[in-house]
C-alpha positions as CSV (number, residue, x, y, z in Angstrom):
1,X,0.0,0.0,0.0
2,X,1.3,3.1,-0.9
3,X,-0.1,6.9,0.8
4,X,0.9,10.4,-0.6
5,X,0.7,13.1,1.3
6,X,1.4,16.9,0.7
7,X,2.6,18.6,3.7
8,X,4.2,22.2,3.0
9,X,6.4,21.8,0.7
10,X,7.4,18.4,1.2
11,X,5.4,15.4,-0.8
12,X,5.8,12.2,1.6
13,X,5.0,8.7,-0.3
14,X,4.2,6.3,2.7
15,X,4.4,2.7,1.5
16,X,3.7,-0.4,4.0
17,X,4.9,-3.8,2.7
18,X,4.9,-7.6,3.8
19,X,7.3,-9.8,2.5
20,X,5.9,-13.2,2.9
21,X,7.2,-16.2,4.0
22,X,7.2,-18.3,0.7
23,X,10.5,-18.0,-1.3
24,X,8.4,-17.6,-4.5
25,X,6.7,-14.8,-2.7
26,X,8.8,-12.9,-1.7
27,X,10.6,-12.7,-4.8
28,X,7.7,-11.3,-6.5
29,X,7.5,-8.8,-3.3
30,X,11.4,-7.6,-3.9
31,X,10.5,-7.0,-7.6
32,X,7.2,-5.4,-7.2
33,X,8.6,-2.9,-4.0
34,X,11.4,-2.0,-6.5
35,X,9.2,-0.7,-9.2
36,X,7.3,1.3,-6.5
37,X,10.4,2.5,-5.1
38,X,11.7,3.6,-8.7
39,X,8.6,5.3,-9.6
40,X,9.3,7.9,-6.5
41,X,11.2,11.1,-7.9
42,X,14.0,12.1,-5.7
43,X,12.7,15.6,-5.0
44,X,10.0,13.7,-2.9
45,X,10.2,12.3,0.7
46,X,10.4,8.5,0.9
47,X,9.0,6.0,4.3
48,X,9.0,2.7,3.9
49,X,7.3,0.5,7.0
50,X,7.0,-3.4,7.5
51,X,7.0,-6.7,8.0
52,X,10.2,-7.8,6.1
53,X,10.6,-11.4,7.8
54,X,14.2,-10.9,8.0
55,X,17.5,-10.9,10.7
56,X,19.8,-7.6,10.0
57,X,21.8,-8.4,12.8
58,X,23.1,-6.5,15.5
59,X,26.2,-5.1,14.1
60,X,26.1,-3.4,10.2
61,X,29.0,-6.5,9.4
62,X,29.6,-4.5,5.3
63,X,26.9,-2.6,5.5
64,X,27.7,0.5,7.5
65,X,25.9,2.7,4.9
66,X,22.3,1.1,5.7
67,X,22.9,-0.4,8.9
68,X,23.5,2.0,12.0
69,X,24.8,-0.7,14.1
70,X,22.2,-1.1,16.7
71,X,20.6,-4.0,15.6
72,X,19.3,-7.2,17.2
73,X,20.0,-10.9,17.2
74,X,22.1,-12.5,14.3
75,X,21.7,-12.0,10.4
76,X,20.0,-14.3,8.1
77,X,19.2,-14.5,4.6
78,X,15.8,-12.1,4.4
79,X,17.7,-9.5,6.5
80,X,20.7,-9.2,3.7
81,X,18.2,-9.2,1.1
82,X,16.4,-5.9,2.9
83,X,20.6,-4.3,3.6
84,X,21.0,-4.9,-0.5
85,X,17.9,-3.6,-1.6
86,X,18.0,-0.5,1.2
87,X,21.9,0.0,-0.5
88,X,20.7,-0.5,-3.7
89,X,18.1,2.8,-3.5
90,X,20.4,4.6,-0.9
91,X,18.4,3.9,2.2
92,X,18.9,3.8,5.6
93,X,17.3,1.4,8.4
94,X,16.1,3.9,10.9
95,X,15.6,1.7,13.7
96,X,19.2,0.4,13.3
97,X,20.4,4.1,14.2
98,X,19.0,4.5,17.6
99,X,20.9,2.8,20.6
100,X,17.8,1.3,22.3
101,X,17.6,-1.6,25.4
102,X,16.9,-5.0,23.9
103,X,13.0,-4.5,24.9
104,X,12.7,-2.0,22.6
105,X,14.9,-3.8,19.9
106,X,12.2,-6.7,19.7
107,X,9.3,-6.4,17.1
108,X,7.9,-9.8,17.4
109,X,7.4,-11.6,20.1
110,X,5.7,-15.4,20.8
111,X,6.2,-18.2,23.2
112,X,9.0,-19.5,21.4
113,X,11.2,-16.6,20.5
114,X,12.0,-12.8,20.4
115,X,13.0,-11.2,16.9
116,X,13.1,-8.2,15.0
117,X,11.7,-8.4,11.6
118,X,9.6,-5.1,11.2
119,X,11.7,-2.0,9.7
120,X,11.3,1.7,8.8
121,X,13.2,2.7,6.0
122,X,13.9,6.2,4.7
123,X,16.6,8.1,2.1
124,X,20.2,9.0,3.8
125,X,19.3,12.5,2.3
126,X,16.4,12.7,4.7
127,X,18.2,10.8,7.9
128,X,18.4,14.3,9.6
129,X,14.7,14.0,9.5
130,X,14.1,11.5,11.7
131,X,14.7,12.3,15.7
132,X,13.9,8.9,16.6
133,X,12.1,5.7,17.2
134,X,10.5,3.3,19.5
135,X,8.9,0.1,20.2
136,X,5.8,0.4,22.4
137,X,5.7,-3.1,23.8
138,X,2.5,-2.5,26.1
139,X,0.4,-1.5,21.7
140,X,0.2,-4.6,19.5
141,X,-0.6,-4.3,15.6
142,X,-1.3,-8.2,15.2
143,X,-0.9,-11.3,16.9
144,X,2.8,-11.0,18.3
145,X,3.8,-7.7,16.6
146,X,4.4,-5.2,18.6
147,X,3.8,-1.3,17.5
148,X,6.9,0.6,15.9
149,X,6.8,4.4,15.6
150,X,9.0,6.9,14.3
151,X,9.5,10.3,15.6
152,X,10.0,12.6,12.0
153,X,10.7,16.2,12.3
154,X,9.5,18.3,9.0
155,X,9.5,21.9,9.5
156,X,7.2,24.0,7.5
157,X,7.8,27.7,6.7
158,X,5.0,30.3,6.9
159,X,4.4,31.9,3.6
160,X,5.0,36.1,3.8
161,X,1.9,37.8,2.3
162,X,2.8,40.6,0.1
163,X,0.7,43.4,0.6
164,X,-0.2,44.6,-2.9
165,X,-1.7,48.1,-2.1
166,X,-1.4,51.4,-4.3
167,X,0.7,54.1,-2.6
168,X,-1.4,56.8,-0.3
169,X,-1.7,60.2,-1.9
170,X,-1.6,62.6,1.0
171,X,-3.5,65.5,-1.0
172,X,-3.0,67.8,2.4
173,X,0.3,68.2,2.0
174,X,0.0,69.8,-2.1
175,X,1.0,73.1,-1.7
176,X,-0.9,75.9,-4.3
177,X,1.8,76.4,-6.9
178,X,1.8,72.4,-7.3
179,X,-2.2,72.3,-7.4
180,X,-1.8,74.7,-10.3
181,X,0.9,72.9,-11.8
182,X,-1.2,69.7,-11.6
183,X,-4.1,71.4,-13.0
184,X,-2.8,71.3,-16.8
185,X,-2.3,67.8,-17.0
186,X,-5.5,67.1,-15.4
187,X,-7.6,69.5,-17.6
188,X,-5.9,67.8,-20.9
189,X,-7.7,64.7,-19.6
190,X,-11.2,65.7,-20.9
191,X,-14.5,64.4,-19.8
192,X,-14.6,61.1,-18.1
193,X,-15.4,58.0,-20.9
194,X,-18.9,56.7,-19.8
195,X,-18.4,53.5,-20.7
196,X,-18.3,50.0,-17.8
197,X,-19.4,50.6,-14.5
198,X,-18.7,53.1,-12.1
199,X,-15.5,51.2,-10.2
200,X,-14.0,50.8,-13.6
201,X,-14.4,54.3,-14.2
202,X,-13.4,55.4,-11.4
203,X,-10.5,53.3,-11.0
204,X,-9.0,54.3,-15.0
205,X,-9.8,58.0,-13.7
206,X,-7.8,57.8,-10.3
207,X,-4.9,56.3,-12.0
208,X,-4.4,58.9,-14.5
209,X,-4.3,61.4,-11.6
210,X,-2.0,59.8,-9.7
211,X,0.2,59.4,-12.7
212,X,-0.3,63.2,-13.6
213,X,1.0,63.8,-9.7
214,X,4.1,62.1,-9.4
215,X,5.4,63.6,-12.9
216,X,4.2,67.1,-11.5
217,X,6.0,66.3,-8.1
218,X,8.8,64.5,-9.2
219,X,8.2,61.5,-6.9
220,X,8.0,57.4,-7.5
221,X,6.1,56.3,-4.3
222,X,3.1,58.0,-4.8
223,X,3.2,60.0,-1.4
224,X,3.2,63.8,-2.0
225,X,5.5,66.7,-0.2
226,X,7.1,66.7,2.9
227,X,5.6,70.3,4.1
228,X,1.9,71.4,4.7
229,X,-0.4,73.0,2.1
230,X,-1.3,76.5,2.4
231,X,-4.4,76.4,4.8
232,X,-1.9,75.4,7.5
233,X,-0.1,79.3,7.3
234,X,-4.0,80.1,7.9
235,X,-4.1,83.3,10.4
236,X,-7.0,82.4,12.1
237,X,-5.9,77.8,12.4
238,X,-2.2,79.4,13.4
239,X,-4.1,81.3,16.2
240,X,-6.0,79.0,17.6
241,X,-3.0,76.4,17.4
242,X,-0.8,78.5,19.0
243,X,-3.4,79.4,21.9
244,X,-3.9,75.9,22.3
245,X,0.3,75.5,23.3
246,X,-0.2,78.2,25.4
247,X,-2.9,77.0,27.3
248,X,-1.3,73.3,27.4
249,X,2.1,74.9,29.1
250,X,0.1,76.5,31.8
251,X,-1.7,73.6,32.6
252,X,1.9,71.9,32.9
253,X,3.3,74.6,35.0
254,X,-0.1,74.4,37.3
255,X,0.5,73.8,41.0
256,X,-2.0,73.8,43.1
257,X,-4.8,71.4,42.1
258,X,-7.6,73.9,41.7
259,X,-5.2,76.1,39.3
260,X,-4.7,72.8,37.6
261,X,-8.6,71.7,37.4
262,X,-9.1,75.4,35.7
263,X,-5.8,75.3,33.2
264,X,-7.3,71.5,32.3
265,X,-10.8,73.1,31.4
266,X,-9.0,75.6,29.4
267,X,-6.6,73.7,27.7
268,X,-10.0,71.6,26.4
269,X,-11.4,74.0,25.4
270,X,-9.0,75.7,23.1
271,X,-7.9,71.8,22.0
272,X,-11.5,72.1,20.6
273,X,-11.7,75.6,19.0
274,X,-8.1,74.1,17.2
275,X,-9.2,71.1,16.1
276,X,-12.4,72.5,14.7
277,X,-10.4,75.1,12.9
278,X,-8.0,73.1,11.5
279,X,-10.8,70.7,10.1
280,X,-12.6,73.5,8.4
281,X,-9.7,75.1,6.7
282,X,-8.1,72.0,5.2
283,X,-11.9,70.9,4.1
284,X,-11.9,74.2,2.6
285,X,-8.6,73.8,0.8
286,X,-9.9,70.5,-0.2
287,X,-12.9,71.4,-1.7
288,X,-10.5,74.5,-3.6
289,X,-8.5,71.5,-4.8
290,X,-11.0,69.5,-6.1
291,X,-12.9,72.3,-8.0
């Protein structure tokens, strides 16, 4: 049985096999796990998990590149075949790496003896993967096997979302002489196309503008000026503004607390009168602008 599955960026192929018992079966298993191994591309993550019905030994004995050496019992013929077909594809025995106790070494277990025949496989690209494995002697799959595991770490990155937004235009901060400036280019533009609905209009209309604006004020981000526009050197808003800093710095210099309960009352009040002038000069100026 072979499972795909996508996680991230990583494709895992999962395959669980059973080697048989029969000589004649389990050559046709050796062949027909080959073909499935062969059809995996290498850019893909590889598992292989069973019941091979083989003896790799305790010690790698020629086949340190498969075999990490913590094995269990003695080698027989079914265990070489799995060490020549994991060298073969350039696989490793993952629970061969792991120093373990001899209970957690044994993956069958019956009356008469105690083996290990059930291995997890995996590329030696991919052996920093796996963290490690274990026998859980207390789980059973069938009748005498007990339940292997293996621990992989895959690490997944978060993907970055790119804000796609058009650039601000902060229209307060266009002083007259650009207005004016910006005015040619925007009278060449003519009467609006009625054509589509009104976001597509609207949308053709706005870019033209802001395309008029940065060639008017020589700038590639789409944010205007670094100054305020005229209604900011108002009389009457730099009156109020500057009667509100008085009022705030005699509130700070207050002493006693009624002196500072009657700077606090005034220092709201002229925050309000400022604020209110301020909005009606630059919505004046706006409304200038837009004309």
């Amino acid at each position: 049985m072979v499972i795909k599955l996508v996680v991230g960026e990583y494709t895992q192929n999962v395959v669980s096999a059973y080697a048989g018992l029969d000589e004649e079966v389990k050559q046709h298993f050796w062949e027909g796990l080959d073909e499935i191994v062969r059809q995996v591309p290498p850019a893909e993550k590889l598992f292989i998990g069973g019941d091979f019905n083989g003896h790799i030994g305790a010690s790698a004995g020629g086949y340190g590149e498969v075999h990490g050496g913590f094995g269990f019992g003695e080698r027989n013929g079914g265990g070489t075949s799995l060490l020549d077909f994991a060298n073969a594809f350039g696989l490793v025995i993952a629970n061969s790496c792991f120093p373990k106790r001899k209970e957690h070494l044994v993956t069958f277990q019956n009356a008469v003896a105690m083996t290990q025949i059930d291995y997890l496989l995996l590329r030696k690209c991919d052996s920093e993967l796996c963290k490690d494995y274990k026998v859980i002697s207390s789980e059973t799959l069938t009748t005498q096997h007990r339940l292997l595991v293996l621990d992989i770490g895959i690490r997944i990155e978060r993907r970055k979302r790119i804000a796609r937004r058009k650039p601000r235009i902060r229209w307060g901060d266009l002083t007259k002489d650009k207005a004016q400036e910006l005015e040619c280019p925007l009278s060449a533009m003519g009467d609006w196309r009625c054509s589509g609905d009104a976001n597509t209009m609207w949308s053709v209309t706005a870019d033209c503008i802001r395309e008029s604006a940065r060639e008017v004020l020589g700038v590639s981000t789409g944010v205007f000026g670094g100054h305020k526009g005229d209604w900011w050197w108002n009389k009457v808003v730099q009156g109020k503004v500057e009667a509100k800093k008085a009022a705030y710095l005699k509130l700070v210099g207050s002493i006693s607390e009624e002196e500072r309960r009657v700077c606090m009352e005034r220092y709201k009040v002229a925050r309000k009168e400022a604020k209110l002038v301020v909005t009606e000069a630059k919505n004046a100026a706006y409304s200038r602008m837009y004309e």
